[in-house]
C-alpha positions in Angstrom: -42.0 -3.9 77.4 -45.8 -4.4 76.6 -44.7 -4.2 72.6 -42.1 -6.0 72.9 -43.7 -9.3 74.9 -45.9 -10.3 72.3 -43.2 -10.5 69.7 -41.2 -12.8 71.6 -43.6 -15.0 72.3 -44.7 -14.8 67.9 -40.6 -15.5 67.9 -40.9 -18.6 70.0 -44.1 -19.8 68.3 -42.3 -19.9 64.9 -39.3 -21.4 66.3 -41.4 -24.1 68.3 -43.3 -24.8 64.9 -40.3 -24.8 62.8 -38.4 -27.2 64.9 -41.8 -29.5 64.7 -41.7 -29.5 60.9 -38.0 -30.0 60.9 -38.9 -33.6 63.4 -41.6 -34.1 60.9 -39.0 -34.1 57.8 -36.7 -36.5 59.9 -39.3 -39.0 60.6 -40.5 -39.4 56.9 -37.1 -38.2 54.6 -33.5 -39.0 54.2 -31.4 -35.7 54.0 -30.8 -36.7 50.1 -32.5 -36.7 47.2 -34.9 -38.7 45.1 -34.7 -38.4 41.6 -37.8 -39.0 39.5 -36.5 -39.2 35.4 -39.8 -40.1 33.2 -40.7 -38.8 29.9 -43.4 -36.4 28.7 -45.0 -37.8 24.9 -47.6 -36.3 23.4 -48.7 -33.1 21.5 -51.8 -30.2 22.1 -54.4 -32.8 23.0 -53.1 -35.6 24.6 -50.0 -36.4 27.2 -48.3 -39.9 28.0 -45.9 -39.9 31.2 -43.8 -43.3 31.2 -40.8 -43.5 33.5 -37.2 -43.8 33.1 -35.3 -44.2 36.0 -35.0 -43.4 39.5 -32.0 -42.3 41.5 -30.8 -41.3 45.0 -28.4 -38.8 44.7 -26.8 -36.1 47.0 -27.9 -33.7 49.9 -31.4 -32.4 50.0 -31.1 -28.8 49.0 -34.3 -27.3 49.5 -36.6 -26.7 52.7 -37.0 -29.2 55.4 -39.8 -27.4 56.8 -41.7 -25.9 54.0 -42.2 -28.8 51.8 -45.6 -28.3 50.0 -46.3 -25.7 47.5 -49.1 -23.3 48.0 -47.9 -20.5 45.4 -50.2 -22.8 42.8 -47.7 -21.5 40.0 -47.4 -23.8 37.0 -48.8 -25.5 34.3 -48.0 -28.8 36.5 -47.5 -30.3 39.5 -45.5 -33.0 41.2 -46.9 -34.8 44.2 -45.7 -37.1 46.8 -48.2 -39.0 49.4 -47.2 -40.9 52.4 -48.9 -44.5 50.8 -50.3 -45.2 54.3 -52.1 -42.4 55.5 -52.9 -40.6 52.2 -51.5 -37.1 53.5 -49.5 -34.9 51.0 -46.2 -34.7 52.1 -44.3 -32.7 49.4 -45.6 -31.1 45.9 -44.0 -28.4 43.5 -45.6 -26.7 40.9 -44.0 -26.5 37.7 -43.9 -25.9 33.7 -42.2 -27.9 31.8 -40.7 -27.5 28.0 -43.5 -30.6 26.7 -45.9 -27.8 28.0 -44.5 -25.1 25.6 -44.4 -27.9 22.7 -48.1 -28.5 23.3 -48.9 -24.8 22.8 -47.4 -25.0 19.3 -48.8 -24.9 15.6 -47.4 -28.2 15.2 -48.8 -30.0 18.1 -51.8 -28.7 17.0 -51.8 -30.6 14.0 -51.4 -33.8 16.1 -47.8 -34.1 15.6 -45.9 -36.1 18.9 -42.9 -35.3 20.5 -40.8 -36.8 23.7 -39.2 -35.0 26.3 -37.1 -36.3 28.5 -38.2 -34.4 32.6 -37.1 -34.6 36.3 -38.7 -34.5 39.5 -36.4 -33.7 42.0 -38.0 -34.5 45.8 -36.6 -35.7 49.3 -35.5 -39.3 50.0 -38.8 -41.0 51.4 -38.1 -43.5 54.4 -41.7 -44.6 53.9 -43.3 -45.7 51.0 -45.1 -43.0 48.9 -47.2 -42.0 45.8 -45.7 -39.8 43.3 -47.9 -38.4 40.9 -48.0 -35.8 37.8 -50.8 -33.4 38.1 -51.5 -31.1 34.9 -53.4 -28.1 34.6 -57.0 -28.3 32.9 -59.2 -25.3 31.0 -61.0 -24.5 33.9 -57.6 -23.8 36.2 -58.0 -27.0 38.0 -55.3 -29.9 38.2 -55.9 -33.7 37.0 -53.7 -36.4 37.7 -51.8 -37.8 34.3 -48.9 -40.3 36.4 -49.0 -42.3 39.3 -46.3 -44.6 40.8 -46.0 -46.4 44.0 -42.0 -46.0 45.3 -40.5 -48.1 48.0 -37.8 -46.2 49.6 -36.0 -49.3 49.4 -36.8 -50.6 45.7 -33.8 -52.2 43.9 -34.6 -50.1 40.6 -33.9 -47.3 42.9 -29.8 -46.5 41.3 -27.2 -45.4 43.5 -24.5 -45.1 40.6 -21.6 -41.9 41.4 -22.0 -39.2 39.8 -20.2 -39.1 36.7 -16.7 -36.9 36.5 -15.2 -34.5 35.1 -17.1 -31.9 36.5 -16.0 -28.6 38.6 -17.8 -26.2 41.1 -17.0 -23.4 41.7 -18.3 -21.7 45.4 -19.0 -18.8 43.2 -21.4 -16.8 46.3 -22.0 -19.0 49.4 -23.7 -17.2 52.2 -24.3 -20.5 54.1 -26.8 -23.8 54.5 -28.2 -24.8 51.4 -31.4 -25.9 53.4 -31.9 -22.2 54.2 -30.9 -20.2 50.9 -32.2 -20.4 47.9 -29.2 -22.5 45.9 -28.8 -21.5 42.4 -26.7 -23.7 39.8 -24.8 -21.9 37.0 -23.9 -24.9 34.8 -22.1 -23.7 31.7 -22.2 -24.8 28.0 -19.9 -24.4 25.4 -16.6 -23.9 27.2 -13.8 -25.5 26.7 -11.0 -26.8 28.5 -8.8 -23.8 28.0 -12.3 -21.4 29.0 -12.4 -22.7 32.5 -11.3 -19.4 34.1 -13.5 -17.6 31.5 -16.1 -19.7 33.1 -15.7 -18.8 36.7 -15.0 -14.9 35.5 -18.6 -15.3 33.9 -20.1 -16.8 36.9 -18.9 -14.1 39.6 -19.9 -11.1 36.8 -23.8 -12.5 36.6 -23.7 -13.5 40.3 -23.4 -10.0 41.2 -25.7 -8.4 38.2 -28.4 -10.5 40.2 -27.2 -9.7 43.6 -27.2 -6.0 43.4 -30.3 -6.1 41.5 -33.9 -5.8 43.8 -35.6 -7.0 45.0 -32.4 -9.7 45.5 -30.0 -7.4 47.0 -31.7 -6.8 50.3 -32.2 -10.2 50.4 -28.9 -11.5 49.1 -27.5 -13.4 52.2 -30.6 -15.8 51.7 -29.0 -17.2 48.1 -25.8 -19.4 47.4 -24.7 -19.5 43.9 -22.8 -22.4 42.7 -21.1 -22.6 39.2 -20.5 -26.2 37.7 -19.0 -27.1 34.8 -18.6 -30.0 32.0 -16.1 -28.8 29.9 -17.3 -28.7 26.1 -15.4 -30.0 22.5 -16.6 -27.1 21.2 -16.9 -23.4 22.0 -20.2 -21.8 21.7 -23.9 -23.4 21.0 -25.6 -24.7 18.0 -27.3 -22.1 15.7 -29.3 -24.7 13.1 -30.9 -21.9 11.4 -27.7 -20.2 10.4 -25.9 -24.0 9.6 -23.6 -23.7 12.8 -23.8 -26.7 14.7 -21.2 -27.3 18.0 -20.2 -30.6 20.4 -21.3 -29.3 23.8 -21.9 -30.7 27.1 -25.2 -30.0 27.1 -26.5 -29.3 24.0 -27.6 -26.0 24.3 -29.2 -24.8 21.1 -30.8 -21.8 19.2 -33.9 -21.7 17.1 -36.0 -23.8 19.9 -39.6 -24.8 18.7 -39.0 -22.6 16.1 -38.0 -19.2 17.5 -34.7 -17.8 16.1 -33.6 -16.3 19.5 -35.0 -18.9 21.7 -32.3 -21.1 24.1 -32.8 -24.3 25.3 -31.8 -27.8 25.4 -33.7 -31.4 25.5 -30.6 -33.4 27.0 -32.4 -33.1 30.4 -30.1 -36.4 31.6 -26.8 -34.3 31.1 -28.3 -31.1 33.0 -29.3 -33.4 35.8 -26.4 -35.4 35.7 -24.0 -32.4 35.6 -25.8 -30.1 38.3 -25.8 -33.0 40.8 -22.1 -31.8 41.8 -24.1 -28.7 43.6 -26.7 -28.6 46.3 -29.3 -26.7 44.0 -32.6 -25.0 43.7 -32.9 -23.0 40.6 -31.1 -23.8 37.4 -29.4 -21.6 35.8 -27.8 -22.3 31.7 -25.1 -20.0 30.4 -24.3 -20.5 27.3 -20.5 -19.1 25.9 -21.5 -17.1 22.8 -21.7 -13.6 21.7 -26.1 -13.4 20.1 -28.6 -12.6 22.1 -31.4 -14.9 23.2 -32.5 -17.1 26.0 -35.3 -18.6 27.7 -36.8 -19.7 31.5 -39.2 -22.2 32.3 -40.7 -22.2 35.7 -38.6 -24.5 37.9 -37.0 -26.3 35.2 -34.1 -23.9 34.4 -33.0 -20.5 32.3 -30.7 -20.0 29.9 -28.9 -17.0 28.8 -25.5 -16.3 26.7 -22.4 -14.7 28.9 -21.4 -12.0 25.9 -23.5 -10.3 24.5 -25.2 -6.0 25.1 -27.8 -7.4 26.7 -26.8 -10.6 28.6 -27.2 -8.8 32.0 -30.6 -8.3 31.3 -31.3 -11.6 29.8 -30.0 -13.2 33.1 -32.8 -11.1 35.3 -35.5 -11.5 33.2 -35.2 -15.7 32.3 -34.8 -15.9 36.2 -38.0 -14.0 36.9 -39.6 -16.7 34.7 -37.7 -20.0 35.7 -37.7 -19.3 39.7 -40.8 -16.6 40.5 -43.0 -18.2 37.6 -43.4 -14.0 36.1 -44.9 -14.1 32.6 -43.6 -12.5 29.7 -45.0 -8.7 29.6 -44.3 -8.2 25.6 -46.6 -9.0 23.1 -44.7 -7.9 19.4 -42.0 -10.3 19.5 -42.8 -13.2 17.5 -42.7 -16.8 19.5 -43.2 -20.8 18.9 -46.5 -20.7 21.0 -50.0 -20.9 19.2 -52.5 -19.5 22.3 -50.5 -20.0 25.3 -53.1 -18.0 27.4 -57.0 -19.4 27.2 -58.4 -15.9 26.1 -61.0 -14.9 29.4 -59.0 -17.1 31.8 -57.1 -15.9 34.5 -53.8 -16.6 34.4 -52.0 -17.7 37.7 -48.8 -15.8 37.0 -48.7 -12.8 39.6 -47.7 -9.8 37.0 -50.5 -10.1 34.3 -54.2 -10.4 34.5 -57.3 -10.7 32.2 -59.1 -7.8 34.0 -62.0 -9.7 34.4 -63.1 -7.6 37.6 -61.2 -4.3 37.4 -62.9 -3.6 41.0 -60.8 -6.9 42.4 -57.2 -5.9 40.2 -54.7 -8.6 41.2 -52.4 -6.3 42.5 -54.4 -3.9 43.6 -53.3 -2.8 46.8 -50.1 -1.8 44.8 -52.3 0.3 42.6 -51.4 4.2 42.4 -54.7 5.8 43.9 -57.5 7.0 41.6 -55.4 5.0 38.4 -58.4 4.1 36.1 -58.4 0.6 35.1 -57.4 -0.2 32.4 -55.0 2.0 32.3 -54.5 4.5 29.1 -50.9 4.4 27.8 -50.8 5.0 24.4 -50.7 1.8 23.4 -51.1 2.3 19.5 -48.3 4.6 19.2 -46.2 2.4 21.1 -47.3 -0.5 19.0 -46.6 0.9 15.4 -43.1 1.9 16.4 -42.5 -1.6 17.8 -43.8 -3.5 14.9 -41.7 -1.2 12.3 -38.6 -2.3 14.7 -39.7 -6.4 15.2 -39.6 -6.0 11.2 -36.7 -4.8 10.7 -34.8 -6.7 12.8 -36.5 -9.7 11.4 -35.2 -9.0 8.2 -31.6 -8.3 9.6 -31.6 -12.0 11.0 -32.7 -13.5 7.8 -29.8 -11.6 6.3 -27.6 -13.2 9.1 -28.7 -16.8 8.2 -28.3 -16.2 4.4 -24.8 -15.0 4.7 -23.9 -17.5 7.4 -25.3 -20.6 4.9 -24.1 -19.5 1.7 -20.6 -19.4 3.2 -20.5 -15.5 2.8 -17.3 -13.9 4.2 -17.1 -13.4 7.8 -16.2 -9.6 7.5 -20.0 -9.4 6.0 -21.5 -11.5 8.4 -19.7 -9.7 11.4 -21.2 -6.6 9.7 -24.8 -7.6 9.4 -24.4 -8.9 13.1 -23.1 -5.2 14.3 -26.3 -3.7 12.4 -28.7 -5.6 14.7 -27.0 -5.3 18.0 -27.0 -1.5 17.4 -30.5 -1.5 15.8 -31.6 -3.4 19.0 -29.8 -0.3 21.1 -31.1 2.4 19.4 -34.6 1.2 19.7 -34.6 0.2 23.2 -33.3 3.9 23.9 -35.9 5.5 22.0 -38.9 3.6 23.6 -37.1 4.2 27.1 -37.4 8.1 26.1 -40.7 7.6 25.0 -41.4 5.6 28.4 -40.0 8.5 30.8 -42.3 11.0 28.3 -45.1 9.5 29.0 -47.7 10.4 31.8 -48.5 7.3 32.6 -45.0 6.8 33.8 -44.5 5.7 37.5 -48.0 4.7 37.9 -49.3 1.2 39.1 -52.3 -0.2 37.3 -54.2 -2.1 34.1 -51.9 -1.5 31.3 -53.1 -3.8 27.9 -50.9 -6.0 26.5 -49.2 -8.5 27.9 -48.5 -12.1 27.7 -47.9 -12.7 23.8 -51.5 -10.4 23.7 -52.3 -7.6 22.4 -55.4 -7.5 23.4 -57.1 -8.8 26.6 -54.4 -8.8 29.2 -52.9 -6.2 31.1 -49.5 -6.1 33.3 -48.8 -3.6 36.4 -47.4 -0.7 35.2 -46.2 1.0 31.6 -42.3 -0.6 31.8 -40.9 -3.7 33.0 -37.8 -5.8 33.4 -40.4 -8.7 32.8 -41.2 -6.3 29.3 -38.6 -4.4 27.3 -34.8 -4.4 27.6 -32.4 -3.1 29.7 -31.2 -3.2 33.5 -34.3 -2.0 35.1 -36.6 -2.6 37.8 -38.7 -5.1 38.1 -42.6 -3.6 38.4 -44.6 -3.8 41.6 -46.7 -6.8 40.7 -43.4 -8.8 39.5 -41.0 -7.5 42.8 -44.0 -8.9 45.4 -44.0 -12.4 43.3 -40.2 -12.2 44.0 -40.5 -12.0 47.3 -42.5 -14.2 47.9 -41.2 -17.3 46.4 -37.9 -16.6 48.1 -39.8 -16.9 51.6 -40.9 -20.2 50.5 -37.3 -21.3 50.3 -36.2 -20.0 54.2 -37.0 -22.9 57.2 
């Protein structure tokens, strides 16, 4: 009884607090949602935020009670202050794809480009101040936007959503407010696909679910499918002259990377994924090549058919919804210095070692691991290379045959040669993974985050690093975890 006394009255303190921050949400926000479109010019040294439009759309999806974010993840932030008293009444971090385009060669040459963003936030019922917040050198956040909103301001649209769109209650465990909501919204299916569609949805709803650390937890999610049918099956490929009408746009060879996914028609995403109560946004793509791509709460894309599409789907998710950084360091990518060498990075699975005595994860750490961490990273590296170039090689093949209208018995034949190039190699450095002594251990392994050289990730293998349906490492699982707590009242 003496044990069990103090944890009821912790119970009735949360309760008692949650059902004050659920009063507070009532007396400031409508159950909807606001709907902030602006866009994001500019290129590595300067930003312009103009807005578009603003809408009020359907039911708030996220937390009533947990409405500021303290993970401080992402290369911005949106804020919202009650315009009276000055107090912060929502925020969410995020990264954006202007934020990738500034990390490129060619917005280091001053070139500009436009994207077109959201910010999605509760209905005020008082007036407020939104602002855009970005991250500086030193880590810190200044402010780049700022607009005063009247909850009751005329430009404030009210239009219906537009049709021709289905949902599909692909895994509902129950009240969007108190599950993390995920959107599937597909691209490139057709009319006749529809039921290929909703096949695809319940297959990757259940690679995640029964995948940790989101199968323990996997009555706290809902996933929702929604889809715009497409003209066209499939996604555009520019660099291999293959361009398709979809409902989104979806499209390879993004800021320059061959196997990079993602779209700029931000409207159509937003306008399409308004159907569903949602989160996370999720992009699957109907084609057969491997690639992807996740941005930290703006969405993740993935293709439903290819070896590795499983994987694809868990590791763009770690990066769209838990803000994980990439772990690999051979590919090649769009980015020119997307870590500040020295700085520490505020993702929670890769660190700059600056104090090995104060290791991020640390507590994880396996006892009396030295830091950094030997791994033998040299003979891992050479093997890697020798594979990144040939399969370089076999994709410039691809493009060549695809352009010069080569017949599609050779194409399909220089496809098959990468897929099971790409197999072969991830079993070898798998074997070579299970061989070697570091193996199982939590630590300061180098080379991580597009580097080399100067930042380390948690242990030797990684969902978050090579391929394959495999667990997530220590430092990765806890971020996990604790981002989906944020989304629970």
């Amino acid at each position: 009884m003496r044990r069990i006394l103090p944890c009821l009255i912790l119970l009735a303190a949360g309760a008692a607090a949650a059902d004050t921050d659920l009063a507070t949400f009532e007396a400031r926000f409508h159950d909807e949602t606001l709907r902030v479109d602006y866009f994001h010019t500019g290129n590595a040294d300067e930003e312009i935020v103009s807005l578009d439009q603003m809408w009020r759309q359907g039911t708030w999806a996220g937390s009533r009670t947990r409405l500021v974010d303290d993970l401080d993840l992402g290369r911005y932030y949106a804020k919202a202050y009650d315009r009276e008293s000055g107090e912060l009444v929502w925020s969410r971090g995020f990264d954006s794809y202007f934020g990738e385009w500034k990390t490129t060669a060619r917005a280091g040459t001053g070139e500009r480009r436009t994207y077109h963003e959201s910010a999605l936030l509760p209905m005020p019922k008082m007036p407020i101040v939104f602002t855009l917040e970005v991250r500086g050198d030193d880590n810190g956040l200044r402010e780049i936007f700022r607009r005063e909103i009247e909850p009751d301001d005329w430009h404030i649209r009210r239009d219906a959503l537009p049709g021709g769109v289905r949902v599909f209650e692909t895994a509902v465990s129950g009240d969007p407010h108190q599950r993390v909501d995920i959107a599937i919204v597909g691209d490139g299916y057709t009319p006749l696909e529809t039921d290929k569609f909703a096949a695809d949805c319940r297959r990757f709803a259940d690679t995640m679910l029964n995948h940790e650390p989101y199968a323990s937890r996997r009555d706290q999610f809902n996933v929702w499918g929604v889809l715009r049918s497409s003209l066209e099956s499939g996604c555009d490929e520019p660099s291999r002259g293959v361009h398709r009408n979809t409902a989104l746009g979806s499209t390879f060879d993004s800021l320059d990377s061959e196997r990079y996914l993602l779209t700029e028609d931000n409207r159509a995403i937003r306008d399409i994924a308004a159907h569903a109560p949602y989160d996370v946004l999720y992009i699957m793509v109907n084609h057969e090549r491997y690639g992807g791509g996740g941005i930290y709460n703006l969405f993740c894309t993935f293709t439903s058919d290819n070896q590795w599409s499983e994987y694809v789907f868990l590791h763009e998710f770690g990066h769209s919804f838990a803000g994980l950084a990439d772990e690999y360091y051979t590919s090649s990518t769009g980015y020119d210095e997307f870590y500040k060498p020295g700085r520490e990075p505020n993702e929670r699975n890769i660190t700059a070692l600056r104090d090995p005595a104060h290791l991020k994860w640390g507590d994880l750490a396996t006892p009396g691991v030295a830091l950094p961490t030997p791994w033998d990273q040299d003979d891992y590296d050479k093997a890697d290379v020798a594979y990144q170039t040939e399969r370089g090689a076999i994709n410039d093949e691809i493009a060549r045959l695809m352009t010069s209208g080569a017949p599609a018995a050779e194409v399909e034949a220089a496809k098959a040669r990468g897929e099971e190039l790409s197999l072969r190699h991830q079993l070898e450095v798998d074997a070579w993974f299970a061989a070697n002594p570091a193996h199982g251990k939590v630590g300061a392994f180098q080379g991580a985050g597009y580097m080399a050289r100067g930042m380390y990730r948690a242990e030797l293998d990684c969902i978050m690093f090579t391929k394959g349906i495999k667990p997530f490492c220590a430092a990765c699982e806890r971020g996990i975890r604790e981002v989906i707590e944020r989304y629970r009242e």
